[in-house]
C-alpha positions as CSV (number, residue, x, y, z in Angstrom):
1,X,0.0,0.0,0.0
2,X,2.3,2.7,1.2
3,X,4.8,1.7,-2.2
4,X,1.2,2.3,-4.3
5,X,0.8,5.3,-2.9
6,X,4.1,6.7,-3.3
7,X,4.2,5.9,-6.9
8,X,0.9,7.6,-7.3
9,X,2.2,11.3,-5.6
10,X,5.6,11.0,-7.6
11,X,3.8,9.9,-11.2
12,X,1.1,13.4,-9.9
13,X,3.9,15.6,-9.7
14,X,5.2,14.3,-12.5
15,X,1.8,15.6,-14.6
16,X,1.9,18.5,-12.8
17,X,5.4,19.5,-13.8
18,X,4.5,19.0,-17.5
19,X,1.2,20.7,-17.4
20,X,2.7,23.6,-15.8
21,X,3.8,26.8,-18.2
22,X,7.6,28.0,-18.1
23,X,7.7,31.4,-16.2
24,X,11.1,32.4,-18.8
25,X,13.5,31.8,-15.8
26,X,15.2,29.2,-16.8
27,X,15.9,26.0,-14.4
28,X,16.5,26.9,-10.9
29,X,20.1,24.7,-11.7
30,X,21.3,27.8,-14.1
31,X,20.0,25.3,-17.0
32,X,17.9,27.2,-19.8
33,X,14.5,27.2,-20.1
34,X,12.7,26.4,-23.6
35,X,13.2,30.0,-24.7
36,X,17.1,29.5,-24.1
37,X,16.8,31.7,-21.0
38,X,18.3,31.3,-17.7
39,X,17.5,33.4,-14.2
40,X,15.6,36.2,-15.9
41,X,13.5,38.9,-14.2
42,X,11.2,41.1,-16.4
43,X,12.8,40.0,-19.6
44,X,10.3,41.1,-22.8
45,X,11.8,40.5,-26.0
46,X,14.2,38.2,-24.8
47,X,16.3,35.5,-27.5
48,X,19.9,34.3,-25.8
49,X,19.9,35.7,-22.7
50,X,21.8,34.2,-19.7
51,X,22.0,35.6,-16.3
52,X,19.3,38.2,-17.1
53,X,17.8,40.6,-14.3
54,X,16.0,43.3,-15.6
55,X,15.9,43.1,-19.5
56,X,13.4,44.3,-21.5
57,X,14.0,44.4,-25.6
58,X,16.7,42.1,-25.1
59,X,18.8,40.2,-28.2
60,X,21.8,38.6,-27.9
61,X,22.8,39.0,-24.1
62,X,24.6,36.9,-21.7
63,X,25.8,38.1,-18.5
64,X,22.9,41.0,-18.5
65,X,22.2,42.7,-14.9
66,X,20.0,46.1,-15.6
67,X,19.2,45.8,-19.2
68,X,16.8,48.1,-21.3
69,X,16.8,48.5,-24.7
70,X,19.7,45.4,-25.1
71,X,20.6,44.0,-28.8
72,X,24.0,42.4,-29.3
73,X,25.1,42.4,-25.8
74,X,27.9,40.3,-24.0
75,X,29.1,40.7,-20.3
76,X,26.3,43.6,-19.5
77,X,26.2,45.1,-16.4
78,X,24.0,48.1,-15.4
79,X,22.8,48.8,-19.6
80,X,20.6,51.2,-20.5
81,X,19.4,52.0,-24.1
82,X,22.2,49.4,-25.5
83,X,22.5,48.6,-29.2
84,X,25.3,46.4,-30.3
85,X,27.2,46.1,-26.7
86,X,30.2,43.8,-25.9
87,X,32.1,43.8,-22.6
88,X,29.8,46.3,-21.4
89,X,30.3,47.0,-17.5
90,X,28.6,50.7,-16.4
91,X,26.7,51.8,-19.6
92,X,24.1,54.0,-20.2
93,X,22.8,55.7,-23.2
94,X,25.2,53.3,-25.1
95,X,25.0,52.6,-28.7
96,X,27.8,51.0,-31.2
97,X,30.0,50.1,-28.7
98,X,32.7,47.7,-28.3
99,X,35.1,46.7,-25.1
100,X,33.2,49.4,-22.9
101,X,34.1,49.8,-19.4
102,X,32.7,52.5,-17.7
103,X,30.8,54.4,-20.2
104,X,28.2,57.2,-19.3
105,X,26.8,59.1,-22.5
106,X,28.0,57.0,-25.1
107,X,27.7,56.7,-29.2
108,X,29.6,55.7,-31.5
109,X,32.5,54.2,-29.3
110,X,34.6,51.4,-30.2
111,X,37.6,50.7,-27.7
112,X,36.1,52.8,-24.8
113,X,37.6,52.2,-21.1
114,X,36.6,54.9,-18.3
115,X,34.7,57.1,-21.0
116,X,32.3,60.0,-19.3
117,X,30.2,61.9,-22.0
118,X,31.1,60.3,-24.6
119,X,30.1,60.9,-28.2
120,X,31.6,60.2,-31.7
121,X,34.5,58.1,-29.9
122,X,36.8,55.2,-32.1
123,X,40.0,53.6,-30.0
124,X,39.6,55.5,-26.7
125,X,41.3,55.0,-23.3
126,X,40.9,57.5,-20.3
127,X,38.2,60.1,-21.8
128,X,36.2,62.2,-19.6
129,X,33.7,65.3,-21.4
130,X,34.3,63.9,-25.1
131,X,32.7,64.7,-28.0
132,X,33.8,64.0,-31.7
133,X,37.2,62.2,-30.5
134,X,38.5,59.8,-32.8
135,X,42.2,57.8,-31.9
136,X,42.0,58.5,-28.4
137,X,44.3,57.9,-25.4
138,X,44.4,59.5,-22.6
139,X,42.0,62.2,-22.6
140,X,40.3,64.7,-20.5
141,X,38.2,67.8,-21.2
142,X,38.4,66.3,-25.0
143,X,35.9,69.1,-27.3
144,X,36.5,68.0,-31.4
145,X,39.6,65.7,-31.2
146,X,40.8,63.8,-34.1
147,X,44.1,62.0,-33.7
148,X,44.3,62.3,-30.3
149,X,47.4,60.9,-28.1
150,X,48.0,62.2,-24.3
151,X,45.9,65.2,-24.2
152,X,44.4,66.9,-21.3
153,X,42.8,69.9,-21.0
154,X,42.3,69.7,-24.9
155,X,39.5,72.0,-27.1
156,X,39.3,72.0,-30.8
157,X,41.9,69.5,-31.5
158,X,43.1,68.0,-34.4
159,X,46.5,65.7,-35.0
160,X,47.5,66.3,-31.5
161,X,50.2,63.7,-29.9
162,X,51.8,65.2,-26.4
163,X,49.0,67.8,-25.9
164,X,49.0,69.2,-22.0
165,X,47.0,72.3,-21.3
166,X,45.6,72.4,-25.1
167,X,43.3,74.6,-27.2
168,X,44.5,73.9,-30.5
């Protein structure tokens, strides 16, 4: 009797657990549900997601966290209005980017690292108030650079290499 009945509860839970719709959170082992998704939140548009939290039009992600707007994303972090992400960490208002770091206002960037308001950016490093910067290093107060190197204090620059305290 008591084997009868235990049969009967485990082959119940059994029907139950195929009956039962997938909430999009994947296994509670990290293993992905049917959508390919695993630990979401409030995912939306989700398609190969991975550590999710709080996506929304989500693409390609993997190691989301604060999503929004996501697309081609990779080790996310706290995204924003993303578009075609990679190593994300702090984004923002992203966009093109590439090896981000700690990006605030982004665009167009490419090789970012500790970027700030970032804009038209291509190989950056250590930007801060950029705008229409191009091969980047280590910037600051960056304005219209172009083929930037150590600058500073920079303005309207152009071919610059050791700049300091520029204006250009």
């Amino acid at each position: 009797m008591y084997l009868k009945t235990h049969i009967l509860i485990l082959v119940s839970i059994f029907m139950v657990s195929l009956i039962t719709p997938s909430t999009g959170s994947g296994g509670s082992d990290g293993s992905p549900d049917s959508d390919g998704n695993i630990n979401c939140v409030n995912c939306v548009g989700c398609t190969n997601c991975a550590n999710c939290v709080n996506c929304t039009n989500c693409h390609g992600c993997k190691n989301c966290n604060d999503c929004t707007n996501c697309t081609n994303c990779k080790n996310c972090d706290n995204c924003r209005d993303c578009q075609r992400c990679t190593n994300c960490p702090n984004c923002l208002s992203c966009e093109d980017c590439s090896d981000c770091k700690n990006l605030r206002n982004c665009s167009n960037c490419a090789n970012c690292r500790e970027c700030i308001n970032c804009s038209g950016c291509k190989n950056c490093e250590n930007c801060t108030d950029c705008k229409r910067c191009s091969n980047c290093s280590d910037c600051l107060r960056c304005t219209d650079c172009k083929n930037c190197t150590s600058c500073e204090d920079s303005a309207n620059c152009n071919n610059r290499t050791d700049c300091k305290n520029c204006q250009c």
